[in-house]
N, C-alpha and C positions, 0 to 999 in steps of 0.2 A: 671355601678355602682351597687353596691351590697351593703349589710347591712352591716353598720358599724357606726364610726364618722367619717367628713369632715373636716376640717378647709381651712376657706381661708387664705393666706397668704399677700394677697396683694390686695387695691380694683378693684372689676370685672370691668368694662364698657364694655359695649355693644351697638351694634346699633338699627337695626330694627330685633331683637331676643328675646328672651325669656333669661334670664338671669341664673338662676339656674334651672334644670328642674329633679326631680325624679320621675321614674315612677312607679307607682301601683304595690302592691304587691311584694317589694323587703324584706320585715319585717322592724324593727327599721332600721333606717337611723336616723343619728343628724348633721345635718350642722348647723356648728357653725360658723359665719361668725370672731368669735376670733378679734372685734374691728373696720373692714372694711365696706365697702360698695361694696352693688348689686347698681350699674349707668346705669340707660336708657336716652336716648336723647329729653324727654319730659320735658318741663318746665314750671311752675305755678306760677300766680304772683296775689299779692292782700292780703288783712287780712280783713275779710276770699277770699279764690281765687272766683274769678272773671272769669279769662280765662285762656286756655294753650295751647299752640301750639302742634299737636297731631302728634309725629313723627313717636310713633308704638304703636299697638295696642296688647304690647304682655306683658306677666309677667314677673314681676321680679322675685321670686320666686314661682314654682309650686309644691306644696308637699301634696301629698295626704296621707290616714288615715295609720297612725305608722313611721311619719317623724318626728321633732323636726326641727324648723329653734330658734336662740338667737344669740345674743349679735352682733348686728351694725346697721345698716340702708340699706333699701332698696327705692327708688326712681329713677321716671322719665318713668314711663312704664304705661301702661293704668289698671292693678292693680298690686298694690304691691307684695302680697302675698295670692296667690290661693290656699286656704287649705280647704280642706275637710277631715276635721279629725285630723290633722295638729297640732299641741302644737304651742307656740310663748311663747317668752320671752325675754324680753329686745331687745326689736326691737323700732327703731324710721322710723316711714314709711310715706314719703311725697312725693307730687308732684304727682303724679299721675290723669291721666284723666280720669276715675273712682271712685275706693275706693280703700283704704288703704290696708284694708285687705278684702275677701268675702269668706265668709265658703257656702261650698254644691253646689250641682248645681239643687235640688230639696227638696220637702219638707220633705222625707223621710231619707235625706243623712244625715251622721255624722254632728255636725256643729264643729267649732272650740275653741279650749283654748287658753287666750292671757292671758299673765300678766304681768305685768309691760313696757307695751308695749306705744310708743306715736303714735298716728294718727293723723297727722298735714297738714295742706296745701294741701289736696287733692280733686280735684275738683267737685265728686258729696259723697261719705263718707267715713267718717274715716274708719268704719269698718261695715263690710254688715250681719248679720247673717241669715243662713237659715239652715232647718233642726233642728236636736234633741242632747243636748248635749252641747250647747253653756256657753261657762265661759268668762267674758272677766272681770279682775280685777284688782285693783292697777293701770290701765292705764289713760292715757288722750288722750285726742279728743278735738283738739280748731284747729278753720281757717278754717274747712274745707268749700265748697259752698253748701252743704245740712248740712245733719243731721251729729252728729258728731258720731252717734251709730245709725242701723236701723235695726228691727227685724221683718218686717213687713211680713216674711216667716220663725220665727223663730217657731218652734212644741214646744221646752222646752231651757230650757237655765235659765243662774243666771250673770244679771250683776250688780258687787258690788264693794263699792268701788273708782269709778273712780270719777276725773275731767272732763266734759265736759261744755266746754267756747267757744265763741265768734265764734260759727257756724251760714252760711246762714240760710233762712229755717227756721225749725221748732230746731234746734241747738241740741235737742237730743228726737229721736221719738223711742218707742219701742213699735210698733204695734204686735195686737197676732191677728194669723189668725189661720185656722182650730182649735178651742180649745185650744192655746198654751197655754201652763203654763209656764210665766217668770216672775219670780223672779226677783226685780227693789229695790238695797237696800243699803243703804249708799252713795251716789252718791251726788258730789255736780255740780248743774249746772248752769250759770250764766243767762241763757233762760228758760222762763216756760219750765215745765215736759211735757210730753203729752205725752198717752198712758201707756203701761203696767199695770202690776197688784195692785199695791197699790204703791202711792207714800211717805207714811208716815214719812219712814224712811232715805228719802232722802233732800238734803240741797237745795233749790233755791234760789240763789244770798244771803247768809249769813243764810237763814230766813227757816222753814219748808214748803217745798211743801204743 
């Protein structure tokens, strides 16, 4: 693979593999999954999930910093979408024995951009941030069996905007460690706030944080 666009044509399924995988340092890349679905053979059951039967432990999508993944669903792998650095858009990502989506793999690494994105039914969270850089907005996050949003390694980041409902847990935690500065703003969530920088601006269950 080389820098370009992708499109799928038709949806992937997969077994005990890794789904889409680009590797580091090719420049822009944009997989567009153009309507379809990344399928792994993991599946999640409960509102919010409860358990899954765990058939691989691999990703559905792996895109590291100056990829772009949009437009379809990825589920059923142990995480969604492995990005560091990563763009997302118009993705609905569930089922997952995991999380949804997990930016970094340290607290120095890129984190990730999501927008317009759903994290649904996935077994520990919607979407994991770590790292500097993190945006995740206009998205939702409900069902999952943790937190529907967690930033408890996130250095900087802005999440705004989203729905997040009827998560296990704490339903939406945005811890800051080393010093982080995040940004916690417009958000409506149907579970106490807990954590991040000021919840003022944001809605719980109809009413002001």
């Amino acid at each position: 693979m080389s820098s370009g666009v992708y499109k799928l044509t038709s949806n992937l399924t997969v077994g005990d593999s890794h789904g889409i995988l680009v590797n580091s340092g090719l420049g822009p890349v944009e997989i567009d999954l153009n309507g379809y679905a990344v399928i792994g053979p993991n599946e999640c059951s409960g509102e919010p999930v409860t358990k899954c039967n765990e058939v691989t432990q691999e990703r559905g999508v792996i895109a590291p910093d100056g990829v772009s993944v949009k437009n379809g669903s990825v589920s059923g792998f142990e995480i969604g979408v492995d990005c560091t650095g990563c763009r997302m858009a118009n993705l609905h990502i569930s089922d997952n024995t995991r999380s949804g989506a997990t930016a970094g793999v340290g607290a120095n690494e890129t984190g990730l951009i999501a927008r317009n994105c759903v994290f649904e039914s996935n077994l520990y969270y919607g979407v994991r941030l770590k790292g500097e850089g993190n945006l995740v907005e206009g998205s939702i996050a409900r069902f999952n069996g943790n937190a529907g949003i967690t930033g408890s390694n996130a250095v900087s980041g802005v999440i705004r905007n989203n729905t997040i409902s009827n998560n296990e847990g704490t339903g939406e935690f945005v811890g800051i460690n080393f010093g982080a500065n995040v940004l916690v703003t417009g958000n409506s969530f149907e579970r106490a706030f807990n954590g991040g920088v000021s919840a003022d601006d944001n809605s719980c269950a109809g009413e002001k944080c």
